[in-house]
Structures are given as C-alpha cells and as structure tokens.
C-alpha atoms as an extended CHARMM CRD file, in Angstrom:
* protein
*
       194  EXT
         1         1  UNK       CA            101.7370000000      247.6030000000     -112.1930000000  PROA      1               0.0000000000
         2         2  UNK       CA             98.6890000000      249.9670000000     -112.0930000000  PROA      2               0.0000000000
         3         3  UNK       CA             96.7500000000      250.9640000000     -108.7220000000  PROA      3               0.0000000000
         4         4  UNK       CA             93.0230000000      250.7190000000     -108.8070000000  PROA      4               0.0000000000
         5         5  UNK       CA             91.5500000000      252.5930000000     -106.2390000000  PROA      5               0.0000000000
         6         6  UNK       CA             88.0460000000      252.5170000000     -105.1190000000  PROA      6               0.0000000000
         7         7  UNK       CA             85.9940000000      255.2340000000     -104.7760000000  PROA      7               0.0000000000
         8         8  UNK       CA             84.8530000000      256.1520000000     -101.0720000000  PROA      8               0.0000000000
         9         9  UNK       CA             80.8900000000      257.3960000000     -101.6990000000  PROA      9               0.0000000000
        10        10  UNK       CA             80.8890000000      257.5690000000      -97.9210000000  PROA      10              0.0000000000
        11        11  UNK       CA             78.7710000000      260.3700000000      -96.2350000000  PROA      11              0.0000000000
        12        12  UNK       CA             82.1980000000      261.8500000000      -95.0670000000  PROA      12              0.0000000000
        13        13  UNK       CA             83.5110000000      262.3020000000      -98.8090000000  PROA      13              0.0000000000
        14        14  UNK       CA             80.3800000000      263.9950000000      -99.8940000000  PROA      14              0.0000000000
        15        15  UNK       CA             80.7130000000      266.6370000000      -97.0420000000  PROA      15              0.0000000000
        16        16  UNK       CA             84.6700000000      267.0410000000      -97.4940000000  PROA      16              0.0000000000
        17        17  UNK       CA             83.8310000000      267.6220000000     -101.5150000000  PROA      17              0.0000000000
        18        18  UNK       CA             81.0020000000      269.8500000000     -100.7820000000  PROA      18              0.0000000000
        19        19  UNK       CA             83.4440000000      271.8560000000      -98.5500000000  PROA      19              0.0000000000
        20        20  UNK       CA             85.9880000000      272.4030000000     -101.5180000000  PROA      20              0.0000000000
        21        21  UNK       CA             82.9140000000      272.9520000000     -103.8270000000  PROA      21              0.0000000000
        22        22  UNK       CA             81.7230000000      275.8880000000     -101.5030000000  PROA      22              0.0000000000
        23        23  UNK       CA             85.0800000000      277.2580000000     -100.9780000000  PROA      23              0.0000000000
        24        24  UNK       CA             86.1010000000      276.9820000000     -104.9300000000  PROA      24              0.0000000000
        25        25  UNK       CA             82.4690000000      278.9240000000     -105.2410000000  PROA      25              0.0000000000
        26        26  UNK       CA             83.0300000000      281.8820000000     -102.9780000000  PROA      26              0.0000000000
        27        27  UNK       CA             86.3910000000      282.7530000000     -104.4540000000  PROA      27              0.0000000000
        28        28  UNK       CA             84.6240000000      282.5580000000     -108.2340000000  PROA      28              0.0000000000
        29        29  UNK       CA             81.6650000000      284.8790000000     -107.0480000000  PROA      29              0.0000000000
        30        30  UNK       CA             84.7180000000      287.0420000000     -105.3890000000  PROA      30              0.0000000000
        31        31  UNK       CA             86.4980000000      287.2150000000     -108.7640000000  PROA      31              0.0000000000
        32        32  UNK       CA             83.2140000000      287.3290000000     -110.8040000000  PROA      32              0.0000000000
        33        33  UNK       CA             82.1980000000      290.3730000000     -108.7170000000  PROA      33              0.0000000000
        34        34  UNK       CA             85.9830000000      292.2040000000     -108.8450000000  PROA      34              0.0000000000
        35        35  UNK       CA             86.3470000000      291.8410000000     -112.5230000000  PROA      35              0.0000000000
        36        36  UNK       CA             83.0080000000      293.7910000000     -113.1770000000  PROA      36              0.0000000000
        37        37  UNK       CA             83.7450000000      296.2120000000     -110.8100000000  PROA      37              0.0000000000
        38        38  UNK       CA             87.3920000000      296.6590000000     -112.0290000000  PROA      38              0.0000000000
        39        39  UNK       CA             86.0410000000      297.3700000000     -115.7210000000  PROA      39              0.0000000000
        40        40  UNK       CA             82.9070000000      299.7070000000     -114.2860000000  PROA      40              0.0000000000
        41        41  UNK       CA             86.4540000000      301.7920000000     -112.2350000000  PROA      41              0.0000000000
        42        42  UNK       CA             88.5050000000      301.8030000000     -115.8180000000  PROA      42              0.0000000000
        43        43  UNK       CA             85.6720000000      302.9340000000     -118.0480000000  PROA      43              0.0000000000
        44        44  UNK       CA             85.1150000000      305.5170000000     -115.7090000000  PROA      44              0.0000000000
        45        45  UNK       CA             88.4170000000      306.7500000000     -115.4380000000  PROA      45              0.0000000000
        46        46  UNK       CA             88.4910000000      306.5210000000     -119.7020000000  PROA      46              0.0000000000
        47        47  UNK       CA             85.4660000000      308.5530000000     -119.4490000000  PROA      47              0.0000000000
        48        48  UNK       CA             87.2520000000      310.9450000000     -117.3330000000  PROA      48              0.0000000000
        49        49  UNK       CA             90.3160000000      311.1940000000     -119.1220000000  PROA      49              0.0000000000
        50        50  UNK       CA             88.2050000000      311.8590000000     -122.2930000000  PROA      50              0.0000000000
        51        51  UNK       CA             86.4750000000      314.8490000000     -120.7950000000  PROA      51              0.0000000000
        52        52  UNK       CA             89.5410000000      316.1450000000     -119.8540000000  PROA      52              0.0000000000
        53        53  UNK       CA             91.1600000000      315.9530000000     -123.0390000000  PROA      53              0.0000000000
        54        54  UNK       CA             88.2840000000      318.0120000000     -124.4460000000  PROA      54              0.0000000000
        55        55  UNK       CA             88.4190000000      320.3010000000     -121.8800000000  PROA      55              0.0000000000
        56        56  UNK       CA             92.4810000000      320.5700000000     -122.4140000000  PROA      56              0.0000000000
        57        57  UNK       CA             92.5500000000      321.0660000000     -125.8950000000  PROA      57              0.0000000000
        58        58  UNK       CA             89.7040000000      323.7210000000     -126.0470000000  PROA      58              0.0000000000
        59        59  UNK       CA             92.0600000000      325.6860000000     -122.9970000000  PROA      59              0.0000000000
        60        60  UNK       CA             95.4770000000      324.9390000000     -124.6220000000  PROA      60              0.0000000000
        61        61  UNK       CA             93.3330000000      326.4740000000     -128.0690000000  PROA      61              0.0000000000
        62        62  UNK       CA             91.7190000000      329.5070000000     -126.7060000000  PROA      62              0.0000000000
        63        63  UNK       CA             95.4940000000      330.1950000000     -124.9710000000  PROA      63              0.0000000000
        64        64  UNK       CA             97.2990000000      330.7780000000     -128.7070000000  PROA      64              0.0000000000
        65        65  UNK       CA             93.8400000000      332.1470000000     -129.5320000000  PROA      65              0.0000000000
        66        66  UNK       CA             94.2600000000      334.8940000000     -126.7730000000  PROA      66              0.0000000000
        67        67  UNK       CA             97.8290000000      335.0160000000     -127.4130000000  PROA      67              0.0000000000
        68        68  UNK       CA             97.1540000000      335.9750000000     -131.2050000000  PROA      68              0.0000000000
        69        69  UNK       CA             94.6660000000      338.5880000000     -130.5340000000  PROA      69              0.0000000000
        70        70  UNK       CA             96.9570000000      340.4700000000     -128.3540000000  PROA      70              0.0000000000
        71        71  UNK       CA             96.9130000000      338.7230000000     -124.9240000000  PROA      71              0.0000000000
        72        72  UNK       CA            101.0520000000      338.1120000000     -125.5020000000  PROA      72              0.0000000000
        73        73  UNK       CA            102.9780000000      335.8080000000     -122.3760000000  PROA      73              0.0000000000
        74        74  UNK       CA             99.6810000000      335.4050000000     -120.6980000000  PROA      74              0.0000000000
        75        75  UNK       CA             98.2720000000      333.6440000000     -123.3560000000  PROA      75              0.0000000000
        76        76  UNK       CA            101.3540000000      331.6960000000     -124.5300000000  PROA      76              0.0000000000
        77        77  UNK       CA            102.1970000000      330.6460000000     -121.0390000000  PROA      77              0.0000000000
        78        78  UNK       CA             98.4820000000      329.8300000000     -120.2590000000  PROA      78              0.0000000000
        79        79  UNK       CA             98.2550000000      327.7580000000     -123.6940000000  PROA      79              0.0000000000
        80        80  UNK       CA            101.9000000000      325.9010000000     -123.5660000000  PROA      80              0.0000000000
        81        81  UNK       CA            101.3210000000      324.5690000000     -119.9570000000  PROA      81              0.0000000000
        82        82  UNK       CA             97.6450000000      323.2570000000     -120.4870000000  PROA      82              0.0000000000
        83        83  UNK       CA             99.5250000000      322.0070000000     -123.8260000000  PROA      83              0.0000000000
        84        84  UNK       CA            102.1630000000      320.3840000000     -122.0810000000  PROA      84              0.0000000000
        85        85  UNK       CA             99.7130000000      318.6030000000     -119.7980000000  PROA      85              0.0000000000
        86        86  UNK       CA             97.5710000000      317.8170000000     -122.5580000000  PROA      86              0.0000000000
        87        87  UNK       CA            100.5510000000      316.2580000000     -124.1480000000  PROA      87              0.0000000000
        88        88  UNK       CA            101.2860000000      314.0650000000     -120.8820000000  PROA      88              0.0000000000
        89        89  UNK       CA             97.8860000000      313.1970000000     -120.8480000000  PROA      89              0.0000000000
        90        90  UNK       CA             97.5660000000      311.7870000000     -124.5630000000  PROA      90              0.0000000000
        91        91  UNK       CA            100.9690000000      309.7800000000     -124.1340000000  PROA      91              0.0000000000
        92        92  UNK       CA             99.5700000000      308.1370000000     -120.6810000000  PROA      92              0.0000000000
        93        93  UNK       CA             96.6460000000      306.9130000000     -122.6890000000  PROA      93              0.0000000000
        94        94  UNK       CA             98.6070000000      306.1250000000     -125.6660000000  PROA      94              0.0000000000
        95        95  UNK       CA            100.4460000000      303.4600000000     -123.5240000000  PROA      95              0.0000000000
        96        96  UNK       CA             97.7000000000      302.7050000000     -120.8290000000  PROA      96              0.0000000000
        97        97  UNK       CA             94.7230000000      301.3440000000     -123.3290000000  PROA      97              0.0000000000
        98        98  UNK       CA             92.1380000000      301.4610000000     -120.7690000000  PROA      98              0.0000000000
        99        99  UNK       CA             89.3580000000      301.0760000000     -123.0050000000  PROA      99              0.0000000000
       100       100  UNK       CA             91.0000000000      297.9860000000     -124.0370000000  PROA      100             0.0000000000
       101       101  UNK       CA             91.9870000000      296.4920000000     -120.5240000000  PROA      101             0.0000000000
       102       102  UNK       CA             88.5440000000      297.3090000000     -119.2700000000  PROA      102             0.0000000000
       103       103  UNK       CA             87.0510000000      295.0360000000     -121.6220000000  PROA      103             0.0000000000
       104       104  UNK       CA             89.5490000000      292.4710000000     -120.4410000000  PROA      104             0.0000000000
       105       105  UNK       CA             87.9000000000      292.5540000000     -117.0700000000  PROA      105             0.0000000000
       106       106  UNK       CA             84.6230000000      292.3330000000     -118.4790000000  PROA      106             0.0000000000
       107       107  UNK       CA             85.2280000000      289.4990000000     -120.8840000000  PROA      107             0.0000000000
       108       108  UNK       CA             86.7280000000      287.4520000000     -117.4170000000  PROA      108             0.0000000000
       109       109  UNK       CA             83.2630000000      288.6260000000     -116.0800000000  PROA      109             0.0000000000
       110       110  UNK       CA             81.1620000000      286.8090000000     -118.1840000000  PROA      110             0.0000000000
       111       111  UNK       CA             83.5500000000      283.8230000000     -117.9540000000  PROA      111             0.0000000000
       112       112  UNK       CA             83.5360000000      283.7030000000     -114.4230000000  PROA      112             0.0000000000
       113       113  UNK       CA             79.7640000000      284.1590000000     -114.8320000000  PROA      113             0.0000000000
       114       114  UNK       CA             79.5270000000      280.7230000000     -116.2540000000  PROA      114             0.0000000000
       115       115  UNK       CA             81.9730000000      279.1900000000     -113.8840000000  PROA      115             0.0000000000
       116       116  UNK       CA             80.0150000000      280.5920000000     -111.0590000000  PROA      116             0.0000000000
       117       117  UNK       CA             77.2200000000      278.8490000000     -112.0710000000  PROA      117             0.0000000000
       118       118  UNK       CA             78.5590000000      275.6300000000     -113.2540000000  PROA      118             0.0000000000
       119       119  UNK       CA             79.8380000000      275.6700000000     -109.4300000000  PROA      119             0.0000000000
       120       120  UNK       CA             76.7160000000      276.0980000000     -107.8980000000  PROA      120             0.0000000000
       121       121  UNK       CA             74.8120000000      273.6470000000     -110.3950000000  PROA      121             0.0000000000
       122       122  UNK       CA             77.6550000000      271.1570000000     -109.1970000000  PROA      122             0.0000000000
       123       123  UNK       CA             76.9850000000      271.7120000000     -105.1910000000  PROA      123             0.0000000000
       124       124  UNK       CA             73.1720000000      271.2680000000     -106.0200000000  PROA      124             0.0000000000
       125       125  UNK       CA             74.4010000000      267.5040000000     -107.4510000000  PROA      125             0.0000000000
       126       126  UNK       CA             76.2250000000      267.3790000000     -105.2030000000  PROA      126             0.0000000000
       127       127  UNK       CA             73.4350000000      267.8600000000     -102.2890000000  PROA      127             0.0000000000
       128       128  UNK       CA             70.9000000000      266.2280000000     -104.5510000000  PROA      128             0.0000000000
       129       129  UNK       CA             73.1140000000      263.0640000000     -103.7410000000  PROA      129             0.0000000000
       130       130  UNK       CA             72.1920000000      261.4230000000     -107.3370000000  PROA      130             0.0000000000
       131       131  UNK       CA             75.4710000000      261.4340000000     -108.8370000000  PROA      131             0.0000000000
       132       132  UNK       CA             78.2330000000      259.4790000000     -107.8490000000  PROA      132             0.0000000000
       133       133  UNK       CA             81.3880000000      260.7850000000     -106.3390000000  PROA      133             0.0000000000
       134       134  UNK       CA             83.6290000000      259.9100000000     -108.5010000000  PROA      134             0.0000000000
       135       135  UNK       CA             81.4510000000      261.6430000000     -111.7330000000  PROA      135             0.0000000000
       136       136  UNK       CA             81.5180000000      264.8960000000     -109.0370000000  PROA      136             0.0000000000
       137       137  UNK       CA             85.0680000000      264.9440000000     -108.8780000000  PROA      137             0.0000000000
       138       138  UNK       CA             85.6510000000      264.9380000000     -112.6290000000  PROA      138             0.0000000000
       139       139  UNK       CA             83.1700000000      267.6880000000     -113.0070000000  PROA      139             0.0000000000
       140       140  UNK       CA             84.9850000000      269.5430000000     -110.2460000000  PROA      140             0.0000000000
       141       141  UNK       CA             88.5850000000      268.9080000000     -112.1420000000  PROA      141             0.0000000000
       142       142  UNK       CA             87.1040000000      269.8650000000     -115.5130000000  PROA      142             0.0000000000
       143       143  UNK       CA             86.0810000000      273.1740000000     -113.3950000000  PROA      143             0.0000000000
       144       144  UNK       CA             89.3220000000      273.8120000000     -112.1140000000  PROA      144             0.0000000000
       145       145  UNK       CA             90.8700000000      273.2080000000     -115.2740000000  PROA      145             0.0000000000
       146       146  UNK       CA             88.6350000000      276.2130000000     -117.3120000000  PROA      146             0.0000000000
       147       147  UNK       CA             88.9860000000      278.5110000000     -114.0080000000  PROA      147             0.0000000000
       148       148  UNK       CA             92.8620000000      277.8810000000     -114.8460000000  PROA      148             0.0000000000
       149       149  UNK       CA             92.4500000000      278.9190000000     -118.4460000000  PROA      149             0.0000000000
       150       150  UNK       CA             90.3020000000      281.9680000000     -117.6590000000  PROA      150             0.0000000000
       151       151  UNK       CA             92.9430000000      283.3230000000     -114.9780000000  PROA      151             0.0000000000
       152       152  UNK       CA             95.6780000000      282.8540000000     -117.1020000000  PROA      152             0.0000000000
       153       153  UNK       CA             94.5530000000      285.8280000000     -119.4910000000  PROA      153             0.0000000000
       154       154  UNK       CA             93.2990000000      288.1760000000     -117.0770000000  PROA      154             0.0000000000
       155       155  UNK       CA             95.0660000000      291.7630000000     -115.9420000000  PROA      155             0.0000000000
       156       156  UNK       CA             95.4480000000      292.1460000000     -112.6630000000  PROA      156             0.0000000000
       157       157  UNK       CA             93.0790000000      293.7230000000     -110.6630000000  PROA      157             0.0000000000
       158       158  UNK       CA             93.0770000000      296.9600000000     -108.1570000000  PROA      158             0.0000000000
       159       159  UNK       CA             92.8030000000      296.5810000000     -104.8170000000  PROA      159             0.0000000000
       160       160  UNK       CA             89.4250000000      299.4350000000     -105.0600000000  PROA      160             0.0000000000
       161       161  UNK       CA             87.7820000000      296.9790000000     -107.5590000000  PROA      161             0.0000000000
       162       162  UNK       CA             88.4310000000      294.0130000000     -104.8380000000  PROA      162             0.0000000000
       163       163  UNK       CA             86.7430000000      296.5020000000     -102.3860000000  PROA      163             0.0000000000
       164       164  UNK       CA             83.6780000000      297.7110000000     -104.0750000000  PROA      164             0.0000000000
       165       165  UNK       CA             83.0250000000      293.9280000000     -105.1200000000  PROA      165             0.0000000000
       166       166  UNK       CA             83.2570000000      293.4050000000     -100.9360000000  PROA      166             0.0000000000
       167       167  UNK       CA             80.6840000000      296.0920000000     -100.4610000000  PROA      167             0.0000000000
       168       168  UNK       CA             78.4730000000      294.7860000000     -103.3340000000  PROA      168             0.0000000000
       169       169  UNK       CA             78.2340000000      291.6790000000     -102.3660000000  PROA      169             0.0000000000
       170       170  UNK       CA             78.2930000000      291.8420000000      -98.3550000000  PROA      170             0.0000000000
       171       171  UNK       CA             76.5640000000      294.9970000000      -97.7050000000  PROA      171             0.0000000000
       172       172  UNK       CA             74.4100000000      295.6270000000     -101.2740000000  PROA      172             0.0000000000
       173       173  UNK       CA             73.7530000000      291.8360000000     -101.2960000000  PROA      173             0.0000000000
       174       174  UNK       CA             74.5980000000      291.5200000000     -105.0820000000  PROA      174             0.0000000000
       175       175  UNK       CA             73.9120000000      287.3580000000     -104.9400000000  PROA      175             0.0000000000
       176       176  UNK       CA             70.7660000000      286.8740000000     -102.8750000000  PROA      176             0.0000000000
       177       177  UNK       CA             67.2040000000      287.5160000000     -103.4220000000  PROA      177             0.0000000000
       178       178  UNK       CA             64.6630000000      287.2170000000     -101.2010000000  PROA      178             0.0000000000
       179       179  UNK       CA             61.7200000000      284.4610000000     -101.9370000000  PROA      179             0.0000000000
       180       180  UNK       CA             59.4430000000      287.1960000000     -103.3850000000  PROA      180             0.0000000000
       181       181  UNK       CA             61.9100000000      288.7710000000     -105.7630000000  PROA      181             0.0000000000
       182       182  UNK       CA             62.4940000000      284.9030000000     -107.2700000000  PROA      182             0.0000000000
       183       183  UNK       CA             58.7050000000      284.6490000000     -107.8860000000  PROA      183             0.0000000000
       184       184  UNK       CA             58.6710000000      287.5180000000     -109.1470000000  PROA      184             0.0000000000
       185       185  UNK       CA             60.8200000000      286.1570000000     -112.2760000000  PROA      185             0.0000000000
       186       186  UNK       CA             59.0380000000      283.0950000000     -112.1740000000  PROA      186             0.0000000000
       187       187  UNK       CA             55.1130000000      281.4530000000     -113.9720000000  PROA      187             0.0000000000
       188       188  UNK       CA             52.5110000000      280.9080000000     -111.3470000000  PROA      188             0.0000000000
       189       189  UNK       CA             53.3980000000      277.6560000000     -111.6060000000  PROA      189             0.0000000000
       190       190  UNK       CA             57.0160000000      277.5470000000     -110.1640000000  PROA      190             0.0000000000
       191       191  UNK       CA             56.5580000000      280.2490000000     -107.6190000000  PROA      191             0.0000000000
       192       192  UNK       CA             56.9100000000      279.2240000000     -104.1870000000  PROA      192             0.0000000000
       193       193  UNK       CA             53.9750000000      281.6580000000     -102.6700000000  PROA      193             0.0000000000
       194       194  UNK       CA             50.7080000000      281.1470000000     -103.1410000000  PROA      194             0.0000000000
C-alpha cells in the first residue's frame, strides 16, 4: 500500500527550509572559498619548488665546474650535496604532482561556483514565496545530489587554505559589496541610486 503525504506549505516549513537552505549555502561559499585558496597555496609552492630547482642545478653545476678547474673536495663536496638535494627535490615532485592537484582544487572551484549560486538563486525562491514547497525541496535534493558528486572527486584540503578562505571572506569580505560597487556593474536603469 503506498503513503501519500501532503505537502505542509505552512509559514513554519518555509522558514525551517530556508534555515537548511542558508546553512547548505554557508558551507558551499566555505568550500568555494578553500578550494581557490588551496590551489592559489599549491601553485605557489610549484612555483617555488621550480625556482629552486633552477637555482639547484645551476649550484650542483658550477660545483663539478669548480671541481674541474682545480677547486678539488670543495667543489665535489659543494656539487654532490646540492646534487643530492636536488635529487630529493625532483623525486618529491615526481610523486607529489602539484601542478596537477592544484588544478583539482580549482576545477572544484568553479563547481562550487555554480552550486553557490544555484543555492542562493534557490533562497531568493524561496523568499520570493512563488514556488511551492514541495518544487523547493526537489530543487534542494537535486542540489545536494551534484554537491555529492563534486565532493566525491576532490583532494583534500589544508588546514592554511581553510584559514586564508576564513580571512577572505570574514575580514577581506570576499562575498559582499556595498550598494555602490553593485551599481557600479550595473545600466542606469537597474541601479539602485539615483
């Protein structure tokens, strides 16, 4: 035998939904934000590592350089311990790809992105009051269902990504404009100041 229920568009269902909505929003602009700033840490540190290698390889060469031309142990020792940590560096990066994982995080980015919006688009129906609950709820359950697929193929993250996403968006203000900066973007005829 199959249950029917009906649907309760009460007042009190529309502000228990919207509390979900906003909740299942912050987290997505906290993940939005952490992904970026996890690929902006890793395609630093690749540019880093990069630099060094240079820098390693020209050292560990001028070493057997200076060791050729008469600078004996000196130049040797100088040129097979840069070499040696040149080699540790180049097998770190051999199995770390962080070129690779950081556009990982910045492919979940633009994901997110989408859900982030899709969220807030659904809490402005939501407010609006013009769709019904029951078409809400699907759209929130077709949400939760892509946010699912798009966490399921994400790295994790490092805790300093989860912090500089805190200070972006709390202290830099990342997701809010003031009324002016809106207009800015906007024709004369959808500003908001006159």
């Amino acid at each position: 035998m199959e249950h029917h229920f009906q649907t309760n568009d009460s007042p009190e269902s529309r502000r228990i939904l919207e509390g979900q909505l906003r909740e299942c929003f912050g987290r997505v602009v906290y993940s939005h934000k952490t992904q970026e700033k996890c690929a902006d840490i890793l395609l630093l540190r690749l540019a880093r590592i990069k630099v060094s290698q240079i820098a390693l390889s020209a050292i560990t060469t001028a070493g057997f350089i200076a060791a050729v031309f008469g600078a004996g142990k000196l130049g040797a020792t100088l040129g097979i311990l840069v070499s040696t940590t040149l080699l540790a560096l180049n097998a770190y990066t051999k199995d770390y790809d962080l070129g690779e994982l950081a556009q990982k995080h910045k492919q979940a980015a633009n994901d997110l992105w989408l859900i982030r919006e899709k969220y807030l688009s659904l809490i402005t129906d939501l407010v609006m009051g013009e769709k019904p609950l029951e078409t809400l709820q699907t759209e929130r359950d077709i949400l939760l269902d892509e946010l699912h697929s798009v966490y399921g193929g994400v790295p994790s993250t490092i805790s300093k990504a989860y912090k500089k996403a805190q200070e972006a968006l709390k202290t830099s203000e990342d997701m809010t404009f003031s009324e002016e900066e809106i207009d800015a973007f906007l024709p004369k005829e959808l500003k908001r100041a006159k």
